[in-house]
N, C-alpha and C positions, 0 to 999 in steps of 0.2 A: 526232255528232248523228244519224247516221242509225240507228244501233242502239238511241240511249236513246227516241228517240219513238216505234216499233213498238214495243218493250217498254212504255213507258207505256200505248200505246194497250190492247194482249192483258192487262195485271193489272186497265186498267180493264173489257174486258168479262168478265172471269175474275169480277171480283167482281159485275155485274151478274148475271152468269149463275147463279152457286150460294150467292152470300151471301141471297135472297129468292127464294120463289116466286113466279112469275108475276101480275103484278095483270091481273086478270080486268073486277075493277068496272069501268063505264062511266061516265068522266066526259068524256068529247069536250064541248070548248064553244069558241065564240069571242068574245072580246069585244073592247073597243077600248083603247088606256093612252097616255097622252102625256105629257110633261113641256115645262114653256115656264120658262125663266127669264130677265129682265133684268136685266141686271145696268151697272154703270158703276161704273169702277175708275179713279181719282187715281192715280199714282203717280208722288211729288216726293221722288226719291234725291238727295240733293247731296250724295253720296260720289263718291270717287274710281271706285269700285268697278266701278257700272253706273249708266248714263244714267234719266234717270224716262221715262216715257210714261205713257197712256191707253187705255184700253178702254172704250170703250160699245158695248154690242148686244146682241144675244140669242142663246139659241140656242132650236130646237125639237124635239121627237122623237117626234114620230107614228108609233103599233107599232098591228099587229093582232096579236092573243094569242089561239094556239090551243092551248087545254090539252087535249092525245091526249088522256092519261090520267091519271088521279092524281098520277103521278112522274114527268111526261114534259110540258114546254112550249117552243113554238115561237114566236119574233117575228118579224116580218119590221117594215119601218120603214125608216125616213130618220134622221139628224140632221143640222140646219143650222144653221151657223153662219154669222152677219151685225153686221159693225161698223157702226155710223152714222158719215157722213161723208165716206164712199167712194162713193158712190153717184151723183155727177154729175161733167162734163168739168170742169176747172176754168174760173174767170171769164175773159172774151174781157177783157186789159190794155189791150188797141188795135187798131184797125183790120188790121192787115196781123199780128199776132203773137196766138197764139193755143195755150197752150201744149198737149204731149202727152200723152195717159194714161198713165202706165207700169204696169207689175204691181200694184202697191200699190194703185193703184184698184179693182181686185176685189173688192167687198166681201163677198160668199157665197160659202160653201165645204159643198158639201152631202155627205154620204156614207150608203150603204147601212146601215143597223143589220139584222143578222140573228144572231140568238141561237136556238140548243137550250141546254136546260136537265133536267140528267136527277138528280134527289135517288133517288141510292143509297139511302141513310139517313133518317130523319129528320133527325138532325144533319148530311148528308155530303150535297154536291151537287157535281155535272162541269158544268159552262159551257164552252159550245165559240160560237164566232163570235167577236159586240161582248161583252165583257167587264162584269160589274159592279163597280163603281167608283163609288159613293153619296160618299166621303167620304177618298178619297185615299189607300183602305185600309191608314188607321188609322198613318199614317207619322208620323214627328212631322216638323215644319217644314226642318228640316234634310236630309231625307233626302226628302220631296216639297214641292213648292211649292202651295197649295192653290189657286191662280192655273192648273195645271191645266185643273182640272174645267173652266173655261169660256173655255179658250184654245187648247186644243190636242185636235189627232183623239183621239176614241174609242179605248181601248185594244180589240184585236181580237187572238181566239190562241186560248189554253184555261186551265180556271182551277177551284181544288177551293176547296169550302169546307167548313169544319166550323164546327159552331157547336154547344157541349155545354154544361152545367153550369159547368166548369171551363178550358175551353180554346176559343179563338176564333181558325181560323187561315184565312188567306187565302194561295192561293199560285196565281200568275199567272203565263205564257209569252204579254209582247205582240210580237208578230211586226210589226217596223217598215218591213222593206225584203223583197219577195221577189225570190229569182233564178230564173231559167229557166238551163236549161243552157248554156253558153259566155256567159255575162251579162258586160258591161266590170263592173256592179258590184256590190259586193258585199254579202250577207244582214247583216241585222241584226237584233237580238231583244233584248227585255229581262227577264228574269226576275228576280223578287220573292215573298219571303214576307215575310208579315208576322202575326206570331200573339205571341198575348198568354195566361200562363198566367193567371187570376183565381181570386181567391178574397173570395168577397162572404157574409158572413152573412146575409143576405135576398137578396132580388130587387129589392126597391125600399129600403131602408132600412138604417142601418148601417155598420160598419166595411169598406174592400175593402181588400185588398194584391194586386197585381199586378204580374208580370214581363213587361212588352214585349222581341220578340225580333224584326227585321226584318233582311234581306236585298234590296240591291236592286245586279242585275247588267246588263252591256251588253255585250254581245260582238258584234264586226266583223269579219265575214271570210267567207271561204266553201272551197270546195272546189278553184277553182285562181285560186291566189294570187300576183300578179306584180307588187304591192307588198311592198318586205321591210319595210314598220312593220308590218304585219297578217299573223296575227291579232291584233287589241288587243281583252283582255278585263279590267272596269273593274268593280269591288264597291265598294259603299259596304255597311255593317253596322252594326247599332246593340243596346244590351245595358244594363238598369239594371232598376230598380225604383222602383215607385209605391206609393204609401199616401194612402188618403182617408176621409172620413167622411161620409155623407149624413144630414145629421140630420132633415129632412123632405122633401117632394116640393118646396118651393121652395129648400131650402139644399143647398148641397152643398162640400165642399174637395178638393182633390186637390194632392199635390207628391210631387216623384220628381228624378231623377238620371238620366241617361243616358249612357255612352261611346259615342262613335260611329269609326269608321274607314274611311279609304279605300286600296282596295291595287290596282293594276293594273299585268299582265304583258305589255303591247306594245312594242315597238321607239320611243317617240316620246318627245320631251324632255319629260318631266316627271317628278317626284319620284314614285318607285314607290310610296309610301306612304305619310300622314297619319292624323290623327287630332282627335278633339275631344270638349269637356265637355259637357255640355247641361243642367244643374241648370233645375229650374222648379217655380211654384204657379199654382196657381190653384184659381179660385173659381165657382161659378154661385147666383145669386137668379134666383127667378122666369124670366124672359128675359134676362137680363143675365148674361154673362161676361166676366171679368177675370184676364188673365193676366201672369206677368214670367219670362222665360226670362233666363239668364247663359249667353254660347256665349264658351269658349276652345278657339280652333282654329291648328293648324297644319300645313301642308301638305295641306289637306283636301280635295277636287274633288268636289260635290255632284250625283249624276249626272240626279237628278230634281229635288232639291229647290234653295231658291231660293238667288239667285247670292250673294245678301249675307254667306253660309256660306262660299264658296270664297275658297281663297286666290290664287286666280287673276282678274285683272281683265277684267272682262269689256270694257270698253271702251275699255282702256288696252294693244295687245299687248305681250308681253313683260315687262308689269309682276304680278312676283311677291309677296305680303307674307310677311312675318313673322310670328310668332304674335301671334294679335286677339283681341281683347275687345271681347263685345259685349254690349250690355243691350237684349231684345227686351220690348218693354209693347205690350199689345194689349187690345182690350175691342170686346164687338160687343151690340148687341141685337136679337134675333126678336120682332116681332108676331106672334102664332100665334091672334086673335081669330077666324080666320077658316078654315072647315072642309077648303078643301082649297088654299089660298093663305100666303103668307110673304113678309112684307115684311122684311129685316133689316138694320142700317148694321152697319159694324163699318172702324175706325180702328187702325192698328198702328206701331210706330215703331222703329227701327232707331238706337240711340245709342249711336254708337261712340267708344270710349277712342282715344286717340293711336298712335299707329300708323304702321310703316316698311315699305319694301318696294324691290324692286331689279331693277332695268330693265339689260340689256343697252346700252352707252353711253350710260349717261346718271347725274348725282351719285343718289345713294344720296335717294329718296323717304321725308321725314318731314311729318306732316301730322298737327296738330293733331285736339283730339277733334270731332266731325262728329255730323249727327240727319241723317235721312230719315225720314220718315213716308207712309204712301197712307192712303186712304180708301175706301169703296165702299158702295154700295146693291145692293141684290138684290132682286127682285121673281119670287117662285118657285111657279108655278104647277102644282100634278098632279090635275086632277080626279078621275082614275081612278090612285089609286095602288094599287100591288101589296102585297101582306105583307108584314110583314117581321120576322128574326129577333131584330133586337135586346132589349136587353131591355129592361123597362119604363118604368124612369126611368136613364138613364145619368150617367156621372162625367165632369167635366170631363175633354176629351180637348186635346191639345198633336199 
């Protein structure tokens, strides 16, 4: 690690340095961007799997934007995130008994947002600090959970993008844990790519085929090591093809295939390697999208994405399944009446086929076929939104 990040750092100023001439023009400006979402998340799992909960709150992200120069921007900012609910002692039961706060009561969790942003290219951009991260880049459900975006800290590291004609790739270093020298613990980091080859006869209209290709890794460890599980280094990977048709700005189809796998080399009980199916369609009208995903997996550990994927129980320890079958239906709608505002519900469900699995002392777990579904509302606010590259009318995305 110490040699590949000074190398990455010198080919990045290598190409700054002689792939363009110096921009001269004067564009210095600053102005202001925020983003405010609320959101409130159901979710009623009665699988064996994982427990349901709730989320309501917001989050907020007040930046000041000073763009140096043409190809060169600075944020600085906050993001804060806040559950409703947490926010007072509990009720006094009786006179003399009055219960404690614990952790859980916190309900704000505020953190620094600070981005440079340097576009090489027109197509090719370097992101150093908070990360961008609009839409779970671009993973399908298996490999991120999109429960994410408004659950969990800001991804923060370095990160390239390209964005051309034919090729759309994102690839990300989120730095989780840092060490100082003689630290009891140890670094962590996630790295990810995720690029998509396309081929679309228009820009807005027409036939697409497209090859999604992601990577999403987790390595544990550091420089001196006096745990023997670690280092543990954890990939999930994913590899298929899509085909869809846009027949006008309000229709759209999309279905595809996907393999996905998981392989990690650490010292700890678990099965070095799995894998899984991921066939799916879907559909967009107007504001309205409608999706049905088929997942067979086995031995599969989902390293970002959501737990309903793994064959590992999340709230049962020691209980391992068998290979699963799963039928995921999901449909959401966006209101987009409104110029710089998004109201959108979207419902999803989780119907699983019958299914075993095996617990260390205990009879052999058989369990009939099972539903879990969540819910949720989003209320998504950017008065001051930034550009952006995408393109004009997009294909149903998984």
């Amino acid at each position: 690690m110490k040699r590949v990040l000074p190398l990455f750092i010198y080919v990045l100023l290598s190409i700054t340095a002689f792939s363009h001439t110096p921009d001269t023009t004067r564009h210095s400006k600053v102005s202001l961007s925020a983003e405010f979402e609320h959101f409130f998340r159901d979710n009623e799992f009665s699988a064996e799997k994982i427990s349901g909960y709730t989320l309501p709150g917001f989050y907020f992200r007040p930046r000041v934007v000073w763009q140096v120069e043409k190809r060169v921007r600075l944020e600085a900012g906050l993001h804060w995130l806040h559950y409703w609910g947490a926010t007072s002692y509990p009720e006094r039961i009786s006179f003399t008994a009055f219960p404690e706060m614990g952790e859980e009561s916190r309900p704000s969790h505020v953190l620094p947002w600070m981005q440079a942003r340097v576009d090489v290219l027109p197509q090719l951009s370097f992101v150093f600090g908070s990360l961008e991260n609009k839409d779970g880049h671009r993973l399908p459900r298996p490999l991120y959970d999109p429960e994410l975006l408004y659950a969990a800290d800001p991804e923060a590291g370095i990160q390239l993008l390209l964005n051309t004609r034919y090729i759309d790739a994102d690839v990300w270093m989120d730095w989780k844990v840092f060490i100082y020298r003689h630290s009891e613990t140890q670094e962590r980091f996630v790295f990810g790519f995720s690029g998509i080859i396309d081929h679309t006869e228009s820009e807005t209209l027409g036939f697409r085929a497209r090859m999604p290709l992601h990577v999403v890794a987790q390595h544990i460890g550091g420089e001196m090591l006096e745990d023997e599980k670690l280092p543990i280094s954890m990939f999930n990977f994913s590899g298929g093809v899509d085909a869809g048709y846009r027949f006008n700005k309000n229709l759209g189809v999309l279905a595809g295939c996907q393999f996905m796998g998981f392989v990690h080399n650490g010292n700890v009980r678990m099965h070095k390697r799995g894998w899984g199916v991921y066939p799916h369609i879907g559909m967009e009208f107007k504001d309205l999208a409608f999706d049905i995903a088929y997942w067979h997996g086995d031995d599969f550990v989902p390293l970002l994405g959501s737990p309903h994927f793994s064959s590992i129980s999340e709230n049962t320890p020691g209980l391992v399944f068998d290979p699963m079958d799963i039928l995921v239906v999901s449909a959401s709608y966006k209101m987009r009446q409104f110029r710089h505002t998004t109201l959108s519900f979207d419902v999803l469900s989780y119907i699983y086929f019958p299914y075993t699995g095996d617990r260390p002392g205990y009879p052999k777990v058989e369990r009939g076929a099972a539903a879990s579904f969540s819910f949720g509302f989003n209320l998504k606010i950017n008065p001051l939104p930034k550009k952006s590259l995408k393109k004009a009318i997009s294909m149903p995305n998984f």
